[in-house]
C-alpha atoms as one frame of an Amber mdcrd trajectory, in Angstrom:
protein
  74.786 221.598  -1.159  73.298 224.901  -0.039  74.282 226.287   3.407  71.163
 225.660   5.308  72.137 226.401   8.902  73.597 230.581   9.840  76.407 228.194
  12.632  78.402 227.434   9.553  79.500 230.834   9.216  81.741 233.317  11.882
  79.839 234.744  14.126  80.860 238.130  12.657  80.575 237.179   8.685  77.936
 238.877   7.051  75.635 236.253   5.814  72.516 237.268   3.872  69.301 234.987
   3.700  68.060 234.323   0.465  65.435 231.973  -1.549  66.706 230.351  -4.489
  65.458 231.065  -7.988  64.619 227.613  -9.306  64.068 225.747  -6.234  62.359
 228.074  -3.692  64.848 226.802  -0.962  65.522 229.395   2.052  69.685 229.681
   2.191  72.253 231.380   3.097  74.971 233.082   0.872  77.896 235.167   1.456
  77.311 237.492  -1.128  73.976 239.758  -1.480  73.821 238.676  -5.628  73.766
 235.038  -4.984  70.786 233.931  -7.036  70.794 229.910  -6.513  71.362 227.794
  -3.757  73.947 225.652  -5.477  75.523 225.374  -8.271  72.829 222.577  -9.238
  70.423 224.753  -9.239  72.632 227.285 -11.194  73.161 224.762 -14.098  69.126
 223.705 -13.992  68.529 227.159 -14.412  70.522 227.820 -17.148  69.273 225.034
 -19.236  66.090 225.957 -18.140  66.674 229.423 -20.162  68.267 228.246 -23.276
  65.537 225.424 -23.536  62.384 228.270 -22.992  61.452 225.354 -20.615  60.652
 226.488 -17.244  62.251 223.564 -15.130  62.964 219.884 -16.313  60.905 218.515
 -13.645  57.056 218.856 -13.114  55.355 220.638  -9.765  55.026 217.337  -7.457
  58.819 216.866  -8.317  59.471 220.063  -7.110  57.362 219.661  -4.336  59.439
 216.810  -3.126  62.837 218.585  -3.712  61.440 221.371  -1.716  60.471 218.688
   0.989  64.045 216.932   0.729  65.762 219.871   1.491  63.789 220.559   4.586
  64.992 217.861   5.910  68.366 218.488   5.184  68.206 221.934   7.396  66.027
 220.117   9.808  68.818 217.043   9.757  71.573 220.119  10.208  69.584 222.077
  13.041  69.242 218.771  14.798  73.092 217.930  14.972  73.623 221.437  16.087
  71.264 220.667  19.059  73.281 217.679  19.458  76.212 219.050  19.511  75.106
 222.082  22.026  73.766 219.311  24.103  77.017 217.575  24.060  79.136 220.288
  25.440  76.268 221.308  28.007  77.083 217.686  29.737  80.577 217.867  29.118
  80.427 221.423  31.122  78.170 220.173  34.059  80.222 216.767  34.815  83.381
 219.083  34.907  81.462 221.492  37.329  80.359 218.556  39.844  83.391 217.357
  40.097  84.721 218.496  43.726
C-alpha cells in the first residue's frame, strides 16, 4: 500500500513526494528513484511493457482506482486528526485537574 500520509515517517527522514507512473497516485517514497507507488503498481507496469499494452484496465477503471486511493489518504489524514484530537483532551483533562 503506498505511504499516503508524510506522519509515517521521522520527523527528520528525508521523504520525497512523488506521483506514480501507472496510477497517477501522489506518494511518498524514501528514495528520490522510486517510480511506483507499490509494488502493484510495479508488477502492472511491467506487464504493461512486455505486453506493448498500456495498462490492463480501461480509463473509468483508472478513474476509480485513482478515486479509491483518495480515500485511503483521506481515511489516513482523518485518523491522524483523530489521533491529534485524542491527545489534545487527554492534555487538557490532565491540566484541569487541581
Amino acid at each position: 500500500m503506498p505511504t499516503l500520509d508524510r506522519s509515517k515517517f521521522k520527523y527528520n527522514a528525508k521523504v520525497f513526494e512523488k506521483t506514480c507512473l501507472y496510477c497517477g497516485t501522489v506518494y511518498f517514497a524514501n528514495r528520490s528513484t522510486a517510480k511506483y507507488c507499490s509494488s502493484t503498481c510495479r508488477g502492472y507496469a511491467n506487464q504493461a511493457k512486455n505486453l506493448n499494452e498500456a495498462a490492463p484496465w480501461n480509463e473509468e477503471d483508472r478513474t476509480i482506482d485513482a478515486l479509491l486511493s483518495q480515500v485511503a489518504y483521506l481515511k489516513g489524514q482523518l485518523q491522524h486528526y483523530i489521533n491529534e484530537n485524542e491527545e489534545l483532551k487527554r492534555i487538557i483533562s490532565e491540566n484541569k485537574k487541581p
